[in-house]
C-alpha positions in Angstrom: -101.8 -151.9 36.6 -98.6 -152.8 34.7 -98.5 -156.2 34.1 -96.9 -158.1 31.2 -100.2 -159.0 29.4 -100.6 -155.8 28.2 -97.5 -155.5 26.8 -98.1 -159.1 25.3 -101.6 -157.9 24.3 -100.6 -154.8 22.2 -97.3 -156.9 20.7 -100.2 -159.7 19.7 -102.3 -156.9 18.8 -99.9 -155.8 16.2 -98.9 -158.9 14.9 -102.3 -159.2 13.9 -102.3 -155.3 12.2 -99.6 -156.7 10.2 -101.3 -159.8 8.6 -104.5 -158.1 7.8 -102.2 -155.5 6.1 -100.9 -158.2 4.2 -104.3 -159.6 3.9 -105.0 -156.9 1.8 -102.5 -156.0 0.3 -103.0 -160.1 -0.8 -106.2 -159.1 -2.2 -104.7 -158.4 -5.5 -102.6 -160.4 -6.0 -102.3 -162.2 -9.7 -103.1 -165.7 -9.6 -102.6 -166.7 -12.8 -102.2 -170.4 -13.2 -101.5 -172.9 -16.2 -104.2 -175.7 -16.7 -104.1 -178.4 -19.4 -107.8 -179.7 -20.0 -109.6 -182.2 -22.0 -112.5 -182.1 -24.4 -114.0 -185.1 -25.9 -115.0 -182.8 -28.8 -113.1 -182.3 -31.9 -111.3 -179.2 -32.0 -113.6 -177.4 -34.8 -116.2 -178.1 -32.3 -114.3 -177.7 -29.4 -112.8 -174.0 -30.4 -116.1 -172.9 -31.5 -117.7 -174.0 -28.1 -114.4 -172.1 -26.3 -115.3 -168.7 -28.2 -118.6 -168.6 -27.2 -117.8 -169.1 -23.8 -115.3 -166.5 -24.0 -117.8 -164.4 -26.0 -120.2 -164.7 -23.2 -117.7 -163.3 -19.9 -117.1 -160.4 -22.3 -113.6 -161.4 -23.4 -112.7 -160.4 -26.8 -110.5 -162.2 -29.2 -106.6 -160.1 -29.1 -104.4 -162.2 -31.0 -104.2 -165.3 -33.1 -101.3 -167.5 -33.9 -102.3 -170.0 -36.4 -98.5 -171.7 -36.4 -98.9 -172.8 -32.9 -102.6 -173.1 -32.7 -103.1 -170.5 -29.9 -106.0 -167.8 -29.2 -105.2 -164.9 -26.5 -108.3 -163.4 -25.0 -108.5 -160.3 -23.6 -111.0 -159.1 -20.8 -111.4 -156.3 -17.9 -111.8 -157.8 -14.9 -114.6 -155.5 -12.4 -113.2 -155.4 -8.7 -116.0 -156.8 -6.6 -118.3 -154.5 -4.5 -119.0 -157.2 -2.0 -114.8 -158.1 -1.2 -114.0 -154.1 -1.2 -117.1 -153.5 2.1 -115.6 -156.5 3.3 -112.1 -155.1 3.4 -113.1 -151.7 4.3 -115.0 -153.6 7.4 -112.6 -156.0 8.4 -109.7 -152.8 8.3 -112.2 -150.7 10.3 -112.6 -153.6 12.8 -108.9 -154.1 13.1 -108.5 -150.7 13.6 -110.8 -150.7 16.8 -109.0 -153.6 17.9 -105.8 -152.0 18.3 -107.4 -148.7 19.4 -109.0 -151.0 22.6 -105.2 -152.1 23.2 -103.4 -149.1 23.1 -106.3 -147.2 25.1 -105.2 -150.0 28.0 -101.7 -148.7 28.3 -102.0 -145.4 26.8 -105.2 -143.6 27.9 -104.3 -140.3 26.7 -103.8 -141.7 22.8 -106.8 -143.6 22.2 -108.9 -140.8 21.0 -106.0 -140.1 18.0 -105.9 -144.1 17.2 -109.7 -144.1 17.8 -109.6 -141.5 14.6 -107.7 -144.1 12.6 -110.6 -146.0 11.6 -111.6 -143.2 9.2 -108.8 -144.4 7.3 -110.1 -147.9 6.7 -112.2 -146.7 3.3 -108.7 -146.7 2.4 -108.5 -150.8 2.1 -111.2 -151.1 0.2 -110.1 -147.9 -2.5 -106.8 -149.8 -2.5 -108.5 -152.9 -3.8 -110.8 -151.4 -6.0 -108.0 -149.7 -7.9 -105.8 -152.6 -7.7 -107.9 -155.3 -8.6 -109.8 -153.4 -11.8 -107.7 -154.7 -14.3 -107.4 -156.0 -18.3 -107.2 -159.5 -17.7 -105.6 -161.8 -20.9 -106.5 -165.8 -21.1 -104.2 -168.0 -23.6 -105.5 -171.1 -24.9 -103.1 -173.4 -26.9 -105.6 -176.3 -28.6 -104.6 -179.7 -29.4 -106.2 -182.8 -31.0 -105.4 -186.1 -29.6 -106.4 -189.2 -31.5 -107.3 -192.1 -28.9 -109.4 -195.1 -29.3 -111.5 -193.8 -32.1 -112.7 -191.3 -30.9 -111.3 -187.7 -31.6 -111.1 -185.7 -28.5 -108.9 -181.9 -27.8 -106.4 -181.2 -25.8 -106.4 -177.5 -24.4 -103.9 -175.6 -22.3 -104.8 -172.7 -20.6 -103.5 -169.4 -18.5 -105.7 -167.7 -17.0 -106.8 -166.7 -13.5 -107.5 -169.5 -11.2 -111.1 -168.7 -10.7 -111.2 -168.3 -14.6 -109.8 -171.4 -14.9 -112.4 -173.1 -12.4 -115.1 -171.7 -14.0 -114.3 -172.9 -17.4 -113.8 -176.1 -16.1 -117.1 -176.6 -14.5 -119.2 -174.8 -17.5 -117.4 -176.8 -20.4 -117.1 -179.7 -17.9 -113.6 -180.6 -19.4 -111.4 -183.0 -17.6 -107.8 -182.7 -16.2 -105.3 -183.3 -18.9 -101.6 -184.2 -18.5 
C-alpha cells in the first residue's frame, strides 16, 4: 500500500511536530509591553493607590528615581501548574500522532516512536524552568492639569497580562 498520502500524511504530520515545538518553546516567551495609562486621581493618591496594588501581587519596591519620577518593582513570577499538564499533554498527544503515522509506513519502528511519549514530561519541565522567573514592572508617574480637575498620567512596562490586570483593577484609561 504505497500511495502518496502517506508520504503527505507523515510530511503533514511533521509540520505539525514542528509548530507545537515552537508552541512551546513560545510558552516563555517575554512579553513585556509599554502602556501609558490614565488616573483621574492626583498623583499622591494615585502612587499610593499603585503601591498597594503592587504590594498586594507580592511585588516589592527595587529602585526609586525621584529626578524622573519613576518606581521599579520587582516580583517572581510562579510558572503555572495548569499551562505545564497542558503542555506535557498536548506534547504527549503530538507524540502519538506522529507515532500513528510513522507506524503506517514503518511498522517495524513504531514501538521505538511509540516510547517517545515518555519524553513529553519534558515540555512541561521546560516551561516550568523557563517561565519561573524575577519579573521587574517600571512605572514613570505624571500629573496632567486639564479642565480643573488634576488627574495622573502613568507609563508602564510590564508583562502584558500585568499590564491588563492593572488596568482592569485600577480601572485606568488608555493614555497617549
Amino acid at each position: 500500500m504505497d500511495t502518496p498520502i502517506l508520504p503527505s500524511t507523515l510530511l503533514l504530520t511533521l509540520l505539525l511536530s514542528v509548530g507545537l515545538f515552537f508552541f512551546i518553546r513560545a510558552s516563555t516567551k517575554d512579553r513585556t509591553e509599554t502602556a501609558h495609562l490614565v488616573s483621574e486621581q492626583d498623583e499622591a493618591a494615585f502612587m499610593s493607590q499603585l503601591r498597594e496594588y503592587f504590594r498586594s501581587r507580592s511585588y516589592r519596591v527595587a529602585a526609586v528615581d525621584r529626578e524622573q519620577n519613576q518606581v521599579t518593582f520587582e516580583g517572581n513570577v510562579r510558572p503555572s501548574w495548569f499551562l505545564a499538564i497542558f503542555l506535557t499533554l498536548l506534547s504527549a498527544t503530538g507524540i502519538v500522532c506522529l507515532s500513528l503515522v510513522v507506524y503506517l509506513l514503518f511498522p517495524s519502528f513504531s514501538s521505538l516512536i511509540l516510547a517517545m511519549v515518555l519524553l513529553s514530561p519534558l515540555s512541561g519541565v521546560f516551561y516550568w524552568k523557563k517561565s519561573g522567573r524575577l519579573e521587574k514592572v517600571l512605572l514613570k508617574v505624571e500629573t496632567t492639569q486639564s479642565e480643573q480637575t488634576p488627574s495622573s498620567k502613568v507609563t508602564v512596562v510590564a508583562h502584558r497580562d500585568e499590564l491588563t490586570e492593572l488596568r482592569r483593577t485600577l480601572q485606568l484609561k488608555a493614555g497617549k
